[in-house]
N, C-alpha and C positions, 0 to 999 in steps of 0.2 A: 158337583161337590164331592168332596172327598176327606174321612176324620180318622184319624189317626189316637191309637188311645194307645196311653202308655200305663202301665200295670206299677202297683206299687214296688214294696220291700218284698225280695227275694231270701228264703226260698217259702216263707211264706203268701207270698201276694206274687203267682206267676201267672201268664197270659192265659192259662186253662181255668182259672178260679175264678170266684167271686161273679160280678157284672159283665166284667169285662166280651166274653163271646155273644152274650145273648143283646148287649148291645148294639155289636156289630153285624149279626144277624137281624136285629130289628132295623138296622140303618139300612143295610144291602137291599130289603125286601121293598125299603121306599127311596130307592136308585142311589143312595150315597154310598161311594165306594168307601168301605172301613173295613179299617184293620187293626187288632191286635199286635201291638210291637212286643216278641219276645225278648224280653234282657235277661236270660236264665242267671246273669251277671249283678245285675243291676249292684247290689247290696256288698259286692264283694271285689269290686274291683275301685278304679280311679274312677271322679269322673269325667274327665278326657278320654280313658280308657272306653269308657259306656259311648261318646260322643262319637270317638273314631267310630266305634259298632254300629251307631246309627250310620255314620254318614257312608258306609259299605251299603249300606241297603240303597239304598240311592233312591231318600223317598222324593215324590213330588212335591212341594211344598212353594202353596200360591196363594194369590186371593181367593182362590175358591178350598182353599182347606180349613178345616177346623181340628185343633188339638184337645184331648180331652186326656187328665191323669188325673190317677189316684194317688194320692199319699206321696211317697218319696218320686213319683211320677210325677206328680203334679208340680214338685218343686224342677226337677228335669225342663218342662218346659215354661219355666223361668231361663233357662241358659240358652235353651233354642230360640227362645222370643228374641235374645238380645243378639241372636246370630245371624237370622233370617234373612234372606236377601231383598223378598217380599211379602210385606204386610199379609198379614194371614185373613182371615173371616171372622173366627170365630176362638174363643180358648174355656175349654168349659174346666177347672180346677177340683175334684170332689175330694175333699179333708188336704188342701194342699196348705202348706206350709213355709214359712221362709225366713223363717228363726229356728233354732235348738228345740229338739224333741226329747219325746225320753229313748229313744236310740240314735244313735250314733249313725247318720246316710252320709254316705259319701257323694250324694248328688248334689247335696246342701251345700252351698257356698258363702263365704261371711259375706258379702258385699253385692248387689244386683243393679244394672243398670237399669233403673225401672222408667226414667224417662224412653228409653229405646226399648225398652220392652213393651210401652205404652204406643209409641208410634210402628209399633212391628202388627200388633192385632187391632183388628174396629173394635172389637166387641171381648169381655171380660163375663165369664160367672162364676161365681165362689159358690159351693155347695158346702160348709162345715155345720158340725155338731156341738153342741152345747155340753156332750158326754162322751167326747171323745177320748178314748180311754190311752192314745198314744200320745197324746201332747199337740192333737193336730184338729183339733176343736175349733169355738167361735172366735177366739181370740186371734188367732195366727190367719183365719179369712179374714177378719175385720181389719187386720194389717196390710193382707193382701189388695185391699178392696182402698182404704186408705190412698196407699199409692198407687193403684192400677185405675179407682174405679169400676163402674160397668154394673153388675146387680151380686147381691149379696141373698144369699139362702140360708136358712137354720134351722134345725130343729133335733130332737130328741134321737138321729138315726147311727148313734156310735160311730164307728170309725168306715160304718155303707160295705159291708163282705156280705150281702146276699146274693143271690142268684138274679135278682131280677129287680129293677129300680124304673118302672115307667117314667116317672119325675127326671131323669136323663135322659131319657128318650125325648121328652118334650121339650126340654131345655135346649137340645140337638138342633131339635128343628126349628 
């Protein structure tokens, strides 16, 4: 297996912050290769522009992968799910979104193919907050969940920028 996390809104939410390494470190130590995707970009560019950048990296991307994003990440792979060539594993979403926030992502798109985003991954999990203080709370997972399906989580953990969230780590595995 292999999980790939995408980092939120830049240049606040980059691949050194928040969960993001210590997850990846927790995944590596139990054989799943994971990596943090840098987009020092993410927030300030197109995004086609962010797309081309992934697809330079030339990830592997199969039934044995799982995608995991934060925030304006999380809506990112929304657009990968509907790209994929094969069905993924797994898609773990924490404070994702996929309507209008209180800022302005250029990775958010008006419109998402979510039947092909549905037949691209087995498995869906929504992680939002009840107090989420960006616009990306329970309401925008319980949309997400709507049309994807898969399991739904909630609770009081604002927009998840600590260092450390074991509840991801077990949602992982």
């Amino acid at each position: 297996m292999k999980a790939y996390i995408f980092h939120g809104s830049t240049p606040h939410a980059t691949a050194d912050k928040f969960w993001y390494s210590w997850l990846a470190q927790q995944l590596n130590a139990r054989s799943i290769k994971a990596k943090v995707i840098d987009l020092p970009r993410l927030s300030r560019q197109t995004l086609e522009e962010t797309l081309d950048e992934i697809r330079l990296m030339n990830l592997v991307i199969d039934s044995e992968t799982i995608f995991i994003g934060h925030s304006a990440g999380a809506n990112l792979l929304l657009t990968l799910l509907e790209n994929v060539k094969t069905p993924i594993s797994k898609s773990l979403f924490i404070a994702g979104f996929s309507k209008p926030t209180t800022t302005k992502e250029p990775t958010l798109k008006e419109i998402y193919a979510f039947e092909r985003i549905k037949a691209n991954c087995k498995d869906f999990i929504f992680v939002n907050s009840f107090n989420d203080p960006f616009g990306c709370g329970f309401e925008q997972g319980k949309a997400l969940f709507d049309q994807l399906g898969g399991t739904m989580l909630a609770d009081n953990g604002k927009h998840y920028t600590k260092k450390e969230y074991p509840l991801f780590l077990k949602l992982v595995l």
